[in-house]
N, C-alpha and C positions, 0 to 999 in steps of 0.2 A: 504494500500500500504506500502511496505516494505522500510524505513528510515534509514538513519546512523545516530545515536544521539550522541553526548556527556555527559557525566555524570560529572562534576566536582566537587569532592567533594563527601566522603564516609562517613559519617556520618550516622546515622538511616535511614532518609529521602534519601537523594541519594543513598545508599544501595539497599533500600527499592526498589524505584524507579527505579535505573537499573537491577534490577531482573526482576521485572513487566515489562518491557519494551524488556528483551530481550527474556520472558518467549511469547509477544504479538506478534514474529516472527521479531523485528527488530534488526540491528545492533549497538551493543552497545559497546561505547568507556568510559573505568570507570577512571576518573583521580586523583588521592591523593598525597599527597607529603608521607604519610604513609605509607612503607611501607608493613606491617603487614596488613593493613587494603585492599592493593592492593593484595597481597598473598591471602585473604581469600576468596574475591571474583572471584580470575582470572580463575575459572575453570566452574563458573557460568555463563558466558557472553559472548560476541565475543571479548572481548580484554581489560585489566586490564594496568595501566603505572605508575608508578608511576614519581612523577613531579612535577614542580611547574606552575601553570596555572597561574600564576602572571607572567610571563617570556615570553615574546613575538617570541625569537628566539623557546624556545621551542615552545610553541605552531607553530608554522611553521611549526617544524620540524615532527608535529604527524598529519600535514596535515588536521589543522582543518578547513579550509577554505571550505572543500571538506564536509565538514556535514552539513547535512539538517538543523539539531536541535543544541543546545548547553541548558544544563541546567544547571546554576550556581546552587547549593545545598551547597555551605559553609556556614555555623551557627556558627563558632569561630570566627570568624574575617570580620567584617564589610569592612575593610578595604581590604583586598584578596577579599572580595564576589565583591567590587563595581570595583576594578582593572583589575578583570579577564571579567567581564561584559565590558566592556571600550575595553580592548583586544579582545576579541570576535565579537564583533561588529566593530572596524576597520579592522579586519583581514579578512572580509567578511561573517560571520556567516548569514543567511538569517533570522534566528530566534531565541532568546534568550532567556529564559525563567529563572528567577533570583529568588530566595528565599529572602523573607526577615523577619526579629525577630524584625521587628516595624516598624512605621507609617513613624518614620523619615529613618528608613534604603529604604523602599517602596520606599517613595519620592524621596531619591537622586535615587535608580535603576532608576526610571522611568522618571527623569531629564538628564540622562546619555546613553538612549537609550534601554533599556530592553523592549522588546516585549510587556513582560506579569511579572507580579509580582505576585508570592506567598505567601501566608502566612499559612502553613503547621500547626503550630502550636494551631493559634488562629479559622482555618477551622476544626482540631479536634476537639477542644474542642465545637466549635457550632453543629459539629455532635452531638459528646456524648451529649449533652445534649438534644437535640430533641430526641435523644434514649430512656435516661430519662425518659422523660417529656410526649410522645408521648405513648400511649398504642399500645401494638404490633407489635411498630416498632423495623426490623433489622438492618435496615441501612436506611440512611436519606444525602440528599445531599441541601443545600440550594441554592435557586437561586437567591435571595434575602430577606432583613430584615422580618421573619416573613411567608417566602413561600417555601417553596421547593418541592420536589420529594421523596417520602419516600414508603421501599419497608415492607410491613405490611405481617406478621402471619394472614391469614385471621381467625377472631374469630370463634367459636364453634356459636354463633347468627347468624351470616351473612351464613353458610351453608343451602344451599336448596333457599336460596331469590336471587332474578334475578338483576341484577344493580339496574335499575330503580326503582324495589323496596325500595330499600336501601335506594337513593337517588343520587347516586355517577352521576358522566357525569357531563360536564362543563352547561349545561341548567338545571341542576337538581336542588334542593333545597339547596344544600352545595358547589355549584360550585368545585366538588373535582372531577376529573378527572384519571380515571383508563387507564394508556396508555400500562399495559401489564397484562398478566396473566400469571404466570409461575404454570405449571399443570403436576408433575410427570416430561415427560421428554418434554412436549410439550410445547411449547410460544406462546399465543396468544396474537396477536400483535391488539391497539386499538379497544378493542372486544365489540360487540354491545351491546346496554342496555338489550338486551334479554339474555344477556349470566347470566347463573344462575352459585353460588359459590356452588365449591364444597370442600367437606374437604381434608386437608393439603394445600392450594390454598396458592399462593405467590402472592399479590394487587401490582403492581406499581404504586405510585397513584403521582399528583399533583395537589396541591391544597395552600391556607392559612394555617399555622401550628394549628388556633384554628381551623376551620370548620373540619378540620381532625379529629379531638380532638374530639370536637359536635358531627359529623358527628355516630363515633363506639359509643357514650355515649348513644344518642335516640335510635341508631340500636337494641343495648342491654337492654332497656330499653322496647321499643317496642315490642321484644324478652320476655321478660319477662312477660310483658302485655298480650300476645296473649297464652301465656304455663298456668298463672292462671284463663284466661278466660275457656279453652280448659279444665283444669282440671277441676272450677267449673262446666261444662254442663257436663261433664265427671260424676260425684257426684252426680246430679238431674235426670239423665239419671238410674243410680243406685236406686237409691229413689224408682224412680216410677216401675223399676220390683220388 
């Protein structure tokens, strides 16, 4: 459903953010005191202002009472990110959504009324690093310490084997759970343990970040196992004509 957001704050991450958001068919308000930084995006969005969101009359003035959303996105100044949060929220904002660059800035947002608390920063770098650390993976989202949703290259091993083969399904032997299959142009949505992997395949999977790990190690392993079994009968089969 179609939203009026606010963006406050143009930095990388707000930037970022209200492209993506007005690229998702919503209405988007970008706000900077910058403005170079408002010029660059104002042709990108539904409406660019430049301003001080620390300013209560302003803010009236650009009628932010009347947005669904409000996302604080200031990373310079602790002090403007948790003021403008404060004014968004008396000014009847129904949902606020605050960025914050540490535990202590987190805390006061979340002592002061912020919805929801961000940390853009320290959520990248726990991506990149399951990126890392993860074989296969393109992107990875955590849901918690150690688990997340991570969307896997399906391996050259796992081609031709059926789920259940593999192991994958939350009752399986890795509890790692395949909730998509992206196929050319096609989505298979929660696809059954019958569903056999086919080359170029996209895994959405969710699971524990090691059973994931496990999980492609034996796959490959197994893979491997069954290619030098098949070659030596392959060889003995030779032999004897």
């Amino acid at each position: 459903m179609k939203k009026q957001i606010a963006v406050i704050g143009l930095g990388r991450f707000g930037t970022s953010l209200a492209n993506t958001l007005y690229g998702m068919g919503h209405d988007v308000l970008a706000v900077d005191v910058d403005e170079k930084k408002v010029h660059t995006i104002a042709s990108q969005i539904t409406h660019a202002v430049q301003a001080d969101a620390t300013n209560e009359t302003i803010l009236k003035d650009l009628g932010i009472d009347g947005f669904d959303i409000a996302v604080v996105a200031i990373g310079t100044s602790v002090e403007n990110s948790v003021l403008s949060t404060i004014l968004l929220k008396k000014l009847g904002v129904p949902y606020v959504i605050a960025r914050a660059d540490s535990d202590l800035h987190g805390s006061i947002l979340e002592k002061i009324g912020a919805d929801t608390v961000v940390y853009p920063e320290h959520e990248m770098g726990t991506r990149t690093a399951q990126i890392v650390t993860l074989s296969y993976v393109w992107d990875y989202m955590s849901v918690t310490e150690g688990y997340g949703i991570a969307k896997l290259s399906a391996p050259e091993y796992l081609e031709g084997q059926r789920l259940s083969d593999v192991g994958f399904g939350p009752k399986g032997k890795w509890g790692v759970a395949v909730l998509l299959i992206q196929r050319a142009g096609e989505v298979i949505v929660t696809p059954g343990q019958g569903e056999v992997i086919k080359p170029y395949d996209a895994l959405i999977v969710a699971g524990s970040d090691d059973k994931i790990e496990q999980l492609l190690a034996e796959a490959s392993k197994s893979k491997e196992g069954e290619e030098k079994k098949s070659s030596a009968q392959s060889r003995k089969s030779t032999k004897r004509k």
